[in-house]
Residue, then its C-alpha position, 0 to 999 in steps of 0.5 A: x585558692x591559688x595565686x595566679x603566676x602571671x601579671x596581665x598588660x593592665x597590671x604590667x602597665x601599672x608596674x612599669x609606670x606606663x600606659x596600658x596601649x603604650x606596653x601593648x604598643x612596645x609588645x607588638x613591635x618587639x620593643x617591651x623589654x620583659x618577654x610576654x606570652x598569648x595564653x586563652x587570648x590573653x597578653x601576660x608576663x610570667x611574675x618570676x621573670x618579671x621579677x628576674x627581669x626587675x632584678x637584673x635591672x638592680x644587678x646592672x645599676x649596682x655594678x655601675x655603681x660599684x665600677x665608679 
């Protein structure tokens, strides 16, 4: 069977060390930093740019990091 590319907002919330309403929260006022998309009624984040995003996050704390 398939695994599925996508991350739901409970799974979201879990990864980001949040609350489940909070992320719905930040998703409708346009403030969740990772772009989510409504699929059969459901919120999800694609797992590949959940991951860009996460590394982006890394690259920018590196470059911090390396400009000291």
């Amino acid at each position: 069977m398939l695994e599925k590319p996508y991350l739901t907002v409970p799974e979201l919330a879990n990864l980001c060390n949040m609350e489940e309403q909070s992320v719905r929260n930040s998703i409708s006022r346009e403030r969740f930093e990772i772009p989510t998309f409504k699929f059969n009624g459901q919120r999800l984040a694609h797992k590949e740019v959940v991951e860009a995003y996460f590394n982006m996050q890394r690259d920018c704390g590196m470059q911090k990091i390396l400009t000291i």
